[in-house]
N, C-alpha and C positions, 0 to 999 in steps of 0.2 A: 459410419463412425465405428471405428476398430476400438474397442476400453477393452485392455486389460489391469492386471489385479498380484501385486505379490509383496509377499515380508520385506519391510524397509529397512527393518531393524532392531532392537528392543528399548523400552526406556530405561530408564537406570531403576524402576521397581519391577523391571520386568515384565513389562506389556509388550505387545507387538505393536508394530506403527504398519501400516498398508502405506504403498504406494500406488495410486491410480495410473495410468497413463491414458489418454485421448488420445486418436491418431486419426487428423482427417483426411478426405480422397485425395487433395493436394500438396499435401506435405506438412501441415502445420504440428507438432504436437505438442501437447504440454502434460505434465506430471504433477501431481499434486498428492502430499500426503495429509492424512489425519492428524500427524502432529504437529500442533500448530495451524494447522490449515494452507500447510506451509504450498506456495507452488515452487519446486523446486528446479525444474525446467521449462523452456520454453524454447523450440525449435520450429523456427523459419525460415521459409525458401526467399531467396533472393530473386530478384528480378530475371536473373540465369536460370532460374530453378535450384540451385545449390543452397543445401540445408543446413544451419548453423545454430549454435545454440545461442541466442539472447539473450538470456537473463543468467544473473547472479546467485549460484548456488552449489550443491553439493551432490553427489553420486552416494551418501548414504547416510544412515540416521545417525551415527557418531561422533559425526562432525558438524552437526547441529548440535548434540547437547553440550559439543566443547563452550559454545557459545559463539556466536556472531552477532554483526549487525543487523540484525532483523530481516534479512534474505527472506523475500518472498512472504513473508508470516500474514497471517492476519492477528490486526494490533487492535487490545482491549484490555480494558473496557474502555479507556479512553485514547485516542492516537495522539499523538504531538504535546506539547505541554501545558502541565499545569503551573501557575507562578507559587512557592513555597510550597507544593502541596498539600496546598488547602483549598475548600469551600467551603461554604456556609449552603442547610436547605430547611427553611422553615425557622432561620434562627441557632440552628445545630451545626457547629464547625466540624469538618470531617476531614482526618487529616492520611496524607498518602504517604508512601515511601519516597524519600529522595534519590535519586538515581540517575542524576542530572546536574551536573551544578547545586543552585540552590532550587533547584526545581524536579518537577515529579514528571516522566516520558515515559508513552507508551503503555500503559497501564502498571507500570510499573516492572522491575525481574522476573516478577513472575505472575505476570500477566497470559492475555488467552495465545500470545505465541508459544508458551512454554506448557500447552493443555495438551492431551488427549483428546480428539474430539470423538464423539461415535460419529458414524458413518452409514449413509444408505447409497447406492448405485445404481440407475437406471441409464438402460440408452434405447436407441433404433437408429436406425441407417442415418438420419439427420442429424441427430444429435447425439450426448450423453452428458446426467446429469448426475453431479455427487454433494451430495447434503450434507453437511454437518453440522453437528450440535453440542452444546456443552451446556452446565450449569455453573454458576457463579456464585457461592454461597455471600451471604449476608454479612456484610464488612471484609470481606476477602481483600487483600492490597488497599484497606481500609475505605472502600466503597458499599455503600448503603443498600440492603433491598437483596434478596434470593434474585436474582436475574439468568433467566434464560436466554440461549443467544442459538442462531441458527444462522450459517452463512454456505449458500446454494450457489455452487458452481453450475454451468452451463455449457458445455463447447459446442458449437455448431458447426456441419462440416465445411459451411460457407468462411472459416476463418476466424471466427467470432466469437467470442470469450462471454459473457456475461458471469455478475459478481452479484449476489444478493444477499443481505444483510437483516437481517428482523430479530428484534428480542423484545421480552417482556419482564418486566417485576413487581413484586409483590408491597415495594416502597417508594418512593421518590426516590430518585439516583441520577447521574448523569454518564451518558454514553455515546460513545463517538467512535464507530468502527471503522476501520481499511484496509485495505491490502496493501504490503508492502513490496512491490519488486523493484529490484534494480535491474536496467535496461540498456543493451549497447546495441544497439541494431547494425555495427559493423562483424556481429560477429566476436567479437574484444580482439579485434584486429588492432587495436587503436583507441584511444580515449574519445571522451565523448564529446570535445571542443568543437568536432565540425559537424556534427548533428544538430538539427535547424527546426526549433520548437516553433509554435505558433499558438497562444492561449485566447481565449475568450474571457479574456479578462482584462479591465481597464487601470484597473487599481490593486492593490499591494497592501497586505501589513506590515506596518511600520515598527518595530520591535529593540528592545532594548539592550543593554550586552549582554544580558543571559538569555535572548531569544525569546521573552516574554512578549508578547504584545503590546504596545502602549495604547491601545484603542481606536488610534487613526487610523483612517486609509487614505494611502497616499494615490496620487494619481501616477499610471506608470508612463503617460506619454515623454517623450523624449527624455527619458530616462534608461540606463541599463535596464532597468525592470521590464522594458517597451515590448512584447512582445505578440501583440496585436496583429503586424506580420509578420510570417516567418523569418527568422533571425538565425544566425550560429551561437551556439551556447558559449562559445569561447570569448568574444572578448566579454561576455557580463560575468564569467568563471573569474578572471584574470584581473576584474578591474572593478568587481563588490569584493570589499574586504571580510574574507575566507569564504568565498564564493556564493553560489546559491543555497540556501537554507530556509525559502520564504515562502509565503502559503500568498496564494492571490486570488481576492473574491470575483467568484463567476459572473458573468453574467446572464441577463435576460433569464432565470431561473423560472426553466420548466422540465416534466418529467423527459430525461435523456434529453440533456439539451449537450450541443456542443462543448467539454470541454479545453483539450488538449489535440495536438497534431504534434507525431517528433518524426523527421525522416533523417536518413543518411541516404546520400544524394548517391555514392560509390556504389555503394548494392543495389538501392532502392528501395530499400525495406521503411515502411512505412508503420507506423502505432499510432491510430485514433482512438481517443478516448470521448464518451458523451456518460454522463452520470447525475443523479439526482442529486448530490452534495451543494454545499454554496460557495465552498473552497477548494482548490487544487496544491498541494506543497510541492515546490519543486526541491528537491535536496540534490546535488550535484555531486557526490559521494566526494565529499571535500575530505572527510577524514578518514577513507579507504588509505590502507598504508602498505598494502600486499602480505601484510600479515596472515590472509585468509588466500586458502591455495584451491578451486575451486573446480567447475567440469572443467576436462582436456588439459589440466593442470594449470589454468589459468591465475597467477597471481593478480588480486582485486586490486590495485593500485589507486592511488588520489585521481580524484574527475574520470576513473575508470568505466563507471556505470550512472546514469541516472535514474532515480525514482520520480515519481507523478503519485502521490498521493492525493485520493479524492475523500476528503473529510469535512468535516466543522473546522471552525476557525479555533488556533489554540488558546487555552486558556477563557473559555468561554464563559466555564460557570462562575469565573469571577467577572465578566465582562457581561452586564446584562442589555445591551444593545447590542450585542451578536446573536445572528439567530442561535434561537435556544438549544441547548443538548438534553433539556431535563427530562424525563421519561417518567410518566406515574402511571399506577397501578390502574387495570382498563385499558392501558394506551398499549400502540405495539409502534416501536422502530421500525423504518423501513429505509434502508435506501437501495440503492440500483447503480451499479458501473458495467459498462460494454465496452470491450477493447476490442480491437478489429485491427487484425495483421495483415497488409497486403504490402502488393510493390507500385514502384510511378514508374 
């Protein structure tokens, strides 16, 4: 495993940002910065062996602080939304910023995609591993509890990504961490309509017009949601009104169990995902508008990229028949995502 190590950029108070890069014996590599936890690349061989980049992002730290859609970030203290930006813990209303609608996403502006994380770096020929960590003070984006957070990358040279997640706090709080990429496994030769997902998932949340949850889970058979066997993304893009945007509970939940497959059938290239969460969101990069100009100059356009976000279900800590998000003091978060880049 080849990790090298160099200045991404500075923040706007003037720190440095590191960019890692992983490079394993058969082509895979991926880059990842401290800020934010951001992975900013992802380079995969096709089934030819010809190497392309995958994911959704930028060649340098200045066009992250302009602001994007969350390109690659790790998203906290909570992912996906909260309804009004509120909860209640113990009795105690705690209220977040809005930055949504009438609702609170992704930990809010200036949530853990917009941190400094510190940084440690190991590897050996198999592998390399890069740590990071930050603290979260006490009502920060109006969240409860000093909480520390620590999220462990992993590249294997067998192709394999591992994603780990663990924090702790000092109060009762709630927290729901992920990573966020956006994905085209053509390359962004092309939109992501003829890429052919397959979830381990039966059932769907059912959600209101501001994307809130209403508590049901729908069942996804014979439905556009159906994606039990492999399917094209295109007509469920084309034919849910403003396309994918929906979180769908896993199934049979055990540690790394199955829960996504996306291929493009042209290249080959293939993304398995297995994680410890209860949920997967799929978002179809429905409001991508090329606004954002990205590696190889690539304009990010609508259905351009997909994400696979492996979280908690949103809006949980108002929904207390969802598995729980709440984290107290003694306890530690943990979860676990494994991506696995090959070809068919």
């Amino acid at each position: 495993m080849k990790v090298t190590t160099k200045l991404f950029g500075h923040t706007q108070n003037g720190h440095e940002a590191q960019l890692f890069t992983f490079e394993a014996s058969n082509g895979l590599s991926i880059g990842i910065t401290n800020f934010g936890g951001i992975i900013t690349s992802v380079k995969a061989p096709d089934r030819l062996g010809n190497i392309e980049e995958i994911t959704a992002g930028f060649d340098n730290l200045e066009q992250y602080l302009k602001g994007h859609p969350h390109f690659g970030v790790v998203v906290g203290r909570f992912a996906n939304r909260i309804a009004k930006g509120k909860f209640l813990i113990d009795g105690v209303e705690y209220n977040l910023p809005i930055n949504n609608g009438p609702n609170h996403l992704h930990g809010g502006d200036n949530g853990f995609h917009s941190k400094l994380w510190d940084s440690a770096l190991e590897s050996d020929e198999a592998k390399g591993t890069l740590t990071l960590s930050c603290k979260s003070d006490d009502m920060e984006e109006g969240y409860p509890g000093n909480l520390k957070a620590t999220v462990k990358y992993t590249v294997h040279d067998n192709n394999t990504l591992d994603i780990e997640f663990f924090a702790t706090t000092d109060a009762p709080t709630h927290i729901n961490l992920t990573s966020h990429g956006y994905f085209n496994l053509s390359g962004f030769k092309e939109d992501v309509c003829s890429h052919v997902l397959q979830l381990n998932a039966s059932h769907y949340l059912e959600i209101d017009g501001t994307q809130i949850p209403t508590g049901k889970l729908v069942a996804c058979k014979n439905t556009l949601f159906d994606f039990s066997q492999p399917r094209p993304l295109g007509p469920s893009i084309k034919g849910i009104d403003g396309g994918i945007d929906h979180c769908f509970a896993l199934n049979n939940r055990t540690n790394d169990a199955s829960a996504a497959i996306l291929t493009h059938s042209h290249s080959g290239r293939r993304l398995s995902i297995s994680c410890t969460h209860p949920g997967i969101q799929v978002y179809t990069g429905n409001s991508l508008d090329g606004v954002h100009t990205g590696h190889n100059g690539t304009a990010y356009n609508k259905n351009w990229a997909v994400c696979l976000e492996m979280q908690h279900f949103p809006d949980t800590p108002n929904q207390p028949h969802f598995p729980s998000t709440l984290l107290k003091p003694g306890e530690e978060y943990y979860q676990k995502a494994r991506l696995t880049f090959d070809t068919i």
